[in-house]
C-alpha positions in Angstrom: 20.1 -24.0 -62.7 22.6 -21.4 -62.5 20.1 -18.4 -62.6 18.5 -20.1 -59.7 21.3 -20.7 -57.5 21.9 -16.9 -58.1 18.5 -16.0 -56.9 19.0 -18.3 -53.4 22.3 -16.7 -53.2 20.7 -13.4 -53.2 17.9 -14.5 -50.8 20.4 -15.8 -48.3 22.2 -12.5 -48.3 19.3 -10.4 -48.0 18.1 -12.6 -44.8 22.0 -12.1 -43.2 22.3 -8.2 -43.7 19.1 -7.5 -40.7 21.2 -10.0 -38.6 24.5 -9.2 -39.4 23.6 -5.4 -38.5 21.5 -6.8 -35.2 25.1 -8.5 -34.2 27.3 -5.0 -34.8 24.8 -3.3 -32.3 25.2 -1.2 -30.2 28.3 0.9 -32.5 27.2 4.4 -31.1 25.7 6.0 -28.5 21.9 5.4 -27.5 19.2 7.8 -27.1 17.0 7.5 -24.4 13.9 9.8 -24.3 12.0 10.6 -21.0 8.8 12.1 -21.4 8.9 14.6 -18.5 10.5 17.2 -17.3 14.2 16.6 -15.7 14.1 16.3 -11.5 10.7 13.9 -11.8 9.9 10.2 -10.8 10.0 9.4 -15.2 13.6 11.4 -14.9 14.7 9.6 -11.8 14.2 6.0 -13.2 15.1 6.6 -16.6 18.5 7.8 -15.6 19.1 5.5 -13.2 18.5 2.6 -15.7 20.7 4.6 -18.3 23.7 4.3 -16.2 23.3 0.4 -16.0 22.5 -0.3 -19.5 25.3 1.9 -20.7 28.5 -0.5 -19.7 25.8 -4.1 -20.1 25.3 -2.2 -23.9 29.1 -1.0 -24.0 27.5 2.2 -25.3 26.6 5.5 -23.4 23.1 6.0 -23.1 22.0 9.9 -22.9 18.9 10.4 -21.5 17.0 13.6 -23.4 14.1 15.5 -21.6 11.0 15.5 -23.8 8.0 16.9 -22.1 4.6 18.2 -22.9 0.6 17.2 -22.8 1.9 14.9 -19.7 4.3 12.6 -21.4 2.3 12.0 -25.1 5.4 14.4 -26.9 8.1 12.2 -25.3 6.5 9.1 -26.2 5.5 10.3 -29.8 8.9 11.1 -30.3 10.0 7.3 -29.5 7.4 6.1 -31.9 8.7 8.4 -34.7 12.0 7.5 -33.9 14.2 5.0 -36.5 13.7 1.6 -35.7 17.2 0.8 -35.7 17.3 0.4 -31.6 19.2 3.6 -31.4 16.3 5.6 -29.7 14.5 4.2 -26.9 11.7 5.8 -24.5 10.6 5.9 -21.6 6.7 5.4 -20.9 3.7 5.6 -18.1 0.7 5.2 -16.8 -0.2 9.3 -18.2 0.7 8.7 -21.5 0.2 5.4 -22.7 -2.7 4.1 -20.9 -5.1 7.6 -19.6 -4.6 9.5 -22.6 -5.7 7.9 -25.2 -9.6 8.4 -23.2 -8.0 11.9 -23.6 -6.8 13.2 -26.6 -8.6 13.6 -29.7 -5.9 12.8 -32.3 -3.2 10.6 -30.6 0.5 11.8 -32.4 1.4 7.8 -31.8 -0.7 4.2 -32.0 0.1 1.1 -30.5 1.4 0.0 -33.8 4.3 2.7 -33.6 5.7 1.1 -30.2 6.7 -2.2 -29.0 6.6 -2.0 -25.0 9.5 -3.8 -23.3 9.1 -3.8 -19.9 8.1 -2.1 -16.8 11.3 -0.6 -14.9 9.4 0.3 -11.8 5.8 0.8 -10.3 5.2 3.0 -7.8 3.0 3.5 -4.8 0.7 6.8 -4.5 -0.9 8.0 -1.6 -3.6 9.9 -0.6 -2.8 12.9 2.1 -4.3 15.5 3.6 -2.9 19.2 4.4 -2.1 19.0 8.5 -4.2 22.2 8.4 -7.8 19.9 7.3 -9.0 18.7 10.6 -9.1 14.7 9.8 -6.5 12.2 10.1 -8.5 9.0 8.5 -10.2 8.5 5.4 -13.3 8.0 7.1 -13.1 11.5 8.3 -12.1 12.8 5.3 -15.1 11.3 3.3 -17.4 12.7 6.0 -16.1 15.9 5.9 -16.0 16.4 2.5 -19.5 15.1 2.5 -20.8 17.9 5.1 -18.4 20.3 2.9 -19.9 19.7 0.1 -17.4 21.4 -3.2 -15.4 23.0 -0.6 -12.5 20.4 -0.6 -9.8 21.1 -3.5 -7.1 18.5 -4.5 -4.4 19.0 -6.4 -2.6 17.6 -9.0 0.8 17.4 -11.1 -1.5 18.2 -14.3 -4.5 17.5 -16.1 -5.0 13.9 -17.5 -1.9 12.6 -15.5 -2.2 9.2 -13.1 -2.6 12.5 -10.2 -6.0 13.5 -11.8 -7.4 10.5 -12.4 -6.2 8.3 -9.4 -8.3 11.5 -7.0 -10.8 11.0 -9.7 -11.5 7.7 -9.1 -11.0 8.2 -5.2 -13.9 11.0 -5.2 -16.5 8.5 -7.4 -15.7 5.8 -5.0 -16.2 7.7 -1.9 -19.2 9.5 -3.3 -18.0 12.9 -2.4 -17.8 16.2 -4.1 -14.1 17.6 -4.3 -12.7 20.2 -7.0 -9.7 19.7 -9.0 -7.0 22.6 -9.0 -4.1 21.4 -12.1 -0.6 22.0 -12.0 1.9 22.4 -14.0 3.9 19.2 -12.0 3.7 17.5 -8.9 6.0 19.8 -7.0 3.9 23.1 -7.5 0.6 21.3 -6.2 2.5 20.2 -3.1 3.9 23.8 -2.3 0.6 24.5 -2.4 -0.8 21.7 -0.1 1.8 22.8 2.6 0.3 26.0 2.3 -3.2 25.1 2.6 -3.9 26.0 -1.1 -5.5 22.9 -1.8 -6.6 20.2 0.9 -5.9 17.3 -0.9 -4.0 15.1 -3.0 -2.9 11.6 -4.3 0.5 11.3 -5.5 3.2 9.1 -5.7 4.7 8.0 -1.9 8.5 9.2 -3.1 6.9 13.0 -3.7 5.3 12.9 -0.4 7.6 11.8 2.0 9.9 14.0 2.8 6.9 16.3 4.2 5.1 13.3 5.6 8.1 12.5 7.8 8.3 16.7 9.1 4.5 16.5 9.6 3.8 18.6 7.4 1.4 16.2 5.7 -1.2 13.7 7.1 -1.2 10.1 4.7 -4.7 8.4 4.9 -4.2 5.5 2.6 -2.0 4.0 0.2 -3.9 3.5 -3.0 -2.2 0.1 -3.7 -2.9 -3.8 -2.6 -0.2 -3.7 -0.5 0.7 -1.3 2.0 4.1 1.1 1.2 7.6 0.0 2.9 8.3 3.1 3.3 4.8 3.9 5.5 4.0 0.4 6.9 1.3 2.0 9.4 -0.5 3.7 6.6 -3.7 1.4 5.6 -4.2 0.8 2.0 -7.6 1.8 0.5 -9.1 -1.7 0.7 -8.6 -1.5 4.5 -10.1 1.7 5.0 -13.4 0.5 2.6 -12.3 1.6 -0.5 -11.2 -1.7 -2.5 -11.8 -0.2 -6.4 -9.3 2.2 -6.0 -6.3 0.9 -7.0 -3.6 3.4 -8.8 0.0 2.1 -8.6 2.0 4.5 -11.3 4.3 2.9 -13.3 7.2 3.9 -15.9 8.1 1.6 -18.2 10.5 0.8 -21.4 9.4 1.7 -25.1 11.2 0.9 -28.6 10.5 2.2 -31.9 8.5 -0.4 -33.7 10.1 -2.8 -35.9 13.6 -2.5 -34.5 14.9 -6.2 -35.1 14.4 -8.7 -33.0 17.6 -9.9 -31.9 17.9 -6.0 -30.9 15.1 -6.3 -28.9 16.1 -9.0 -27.1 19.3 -7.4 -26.4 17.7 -4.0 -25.1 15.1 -6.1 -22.7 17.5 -8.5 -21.3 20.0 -5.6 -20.8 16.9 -4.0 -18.7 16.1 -6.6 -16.5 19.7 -7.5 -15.6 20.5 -3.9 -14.9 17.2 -3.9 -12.6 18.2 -7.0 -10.7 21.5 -4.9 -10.0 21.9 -3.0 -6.5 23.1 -0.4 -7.6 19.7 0.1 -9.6 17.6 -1.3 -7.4 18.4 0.5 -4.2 17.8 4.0 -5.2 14.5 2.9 -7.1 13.4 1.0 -4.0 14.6 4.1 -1.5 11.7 6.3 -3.2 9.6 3.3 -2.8 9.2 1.6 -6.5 8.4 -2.4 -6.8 10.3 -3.8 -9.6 8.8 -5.9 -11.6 10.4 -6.9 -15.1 8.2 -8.2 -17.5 8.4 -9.9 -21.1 7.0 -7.7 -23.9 3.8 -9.7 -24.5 3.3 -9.9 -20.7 3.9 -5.8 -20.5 1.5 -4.8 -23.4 -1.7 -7.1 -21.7 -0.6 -5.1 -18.5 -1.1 -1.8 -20.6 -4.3 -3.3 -21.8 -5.7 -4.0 -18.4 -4.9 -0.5 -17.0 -6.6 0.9 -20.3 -9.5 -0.6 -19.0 -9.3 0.3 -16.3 -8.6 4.1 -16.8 -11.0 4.3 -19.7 -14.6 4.1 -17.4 -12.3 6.8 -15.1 -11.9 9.3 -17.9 -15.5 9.1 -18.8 -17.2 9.3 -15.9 -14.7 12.9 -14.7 -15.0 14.2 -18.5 -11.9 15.3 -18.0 -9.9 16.4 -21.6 -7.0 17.2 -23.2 -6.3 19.4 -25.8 
């Protein structure tokens, strides 16, 4: 009797050490990992949730820049991370639902990660140089068509949502456009103001400063809904194009196996800090939706856009080494 009280005893403590830890969290700062370069859309939103979860955790989160092969090193590094909901990550469409079409030996599985939520998705638009003489995207389709290879579109990299998203805009349209990579989203619009490249489809927030001067003609918003910020831009479907659908998105990534309660605390921190204004304005000024989700709901949303992104990455070949 007595040696088996002892072993309940033991049991019970064993079962209140995980919770008892999961109650004394947050008692440091928090890690927060974007997987991009600082001055980016990833950058932009993961900050901005940072300095909302940082009172809600009573804990400052610092947000570390890990870039490379278009956000799979930043994510890795979430999914290597302790699971003791110290190190948190930011995600996106790039990494965690085009790449793994992409990369021949992923650094993470979807074992490693336990997706939160989305923060923000994002709008991305297809535009034209001023310089290209069409200002619809039944013009541009025709031209392209009597131009045959002669049409070049950039992007912010090869493998990221900018590659594919024009991808899947050429196999739609049936037209023959080449793909010029850079090394960001920035680069491959200096170059579209200077006539470098004709074409590209990025997200609305890069674009609109440039759109606004002129400098850049939008044909459609790749999205079912057309952009607050350009109500008189059609969306794809309106202009014949209904498949091509590419809202980015950036989302919220723990370590797997963090404890639950921890979990909890880190997702409903998330989605009270995006219902605040002072989150939601600046996110909603460079034209993200926000739309918190549970966990379960977020990873079928990362399985639907793998299924959607997988055909994509077949049909362009498109690589990543």
């Amino acid at each position: 009797m007595k040696r088996r009280t002892i072993l309940k005893a033991a049991g019970a403590a064993a079962l209140v050490v995980p919770t008892a830890q999961a109650q004394a969290w947050p008692n440091r700062p928090i890690t927060m990992y974007v997987p991009f370069a600082a001055g980016g859309p990833s950058d932009m939103f993961g900050r901005i949730l940072a300095r909302g979860l940082s009172p809600e955790l009573g804990q400052q989160v610092v947000v570390e820049n890990k870039g490379g092969m278009g956000g799979v090193v930043g994510v890795a590094a979430t999914a290597k991370a302790a699971p003791d909901g110290y190190t948190i990550g930011m995600n996106a469409t790039g990494p965690t639902a085009i790449a793994p079409f992409m990369v021949p030996n992923m650094p993470f599985e979807d074992k490693d990660l336990v997706p939160l939520t989305p923060i923000a998705l994002v709008q991305m638009i297809v535009a034209v140089s001023s310089r290209l003489p069409v200002s619809s995207v039944p013009e541009l389709v025709a031209y392209a068509k009597a131009n045959p290879g002669k049409v070049n579109y950039g992007s912010s990299g090869p493998g990221g949502i900018s590659h594919l998203a024009a991808e899947l805009f050429k196999s739609a349209a049936g037209i023959d456009i080449v793909h010029v990579p850079y090394r960001g989203a920035a680069p491959a619009v200096q170059d579209l103001l200077a006539g470098q490249v004709q074409l590209v489809v990025l997200d609305v927030s890069v674009l609109l400063p440039h759109i606004r001067s002129g400098a850049i003609k939008p044909l459609a918003a790749t999205s079912k809904t057309r952009s607050a910020l350009l109500p008189d831009v059609p969306t794809t479907a309106e202009v014949g194009l209904p498949t091509v659908l590419s809202d980015n998105w950036y989302g919220l990534t723990t370590p797997a196996a963090v404890p639950k309660p921890v979990l909890d605390r880190i997702h409903a921190a998330t989605v009270a800090v995006l219902g605040t204004k002072e989150a939601a304005e600046p996110m909603l000024a460079q034209g993200a939706v926000i739309r918190p989700m549970t966990p379960a709901e977020f990873a079928d949303f990362i399985r639907q856009e793998r299924e959607k992104w997988g055909p994509v990455v077949k049909a362009s070949g498109a690589k990543m080494d």
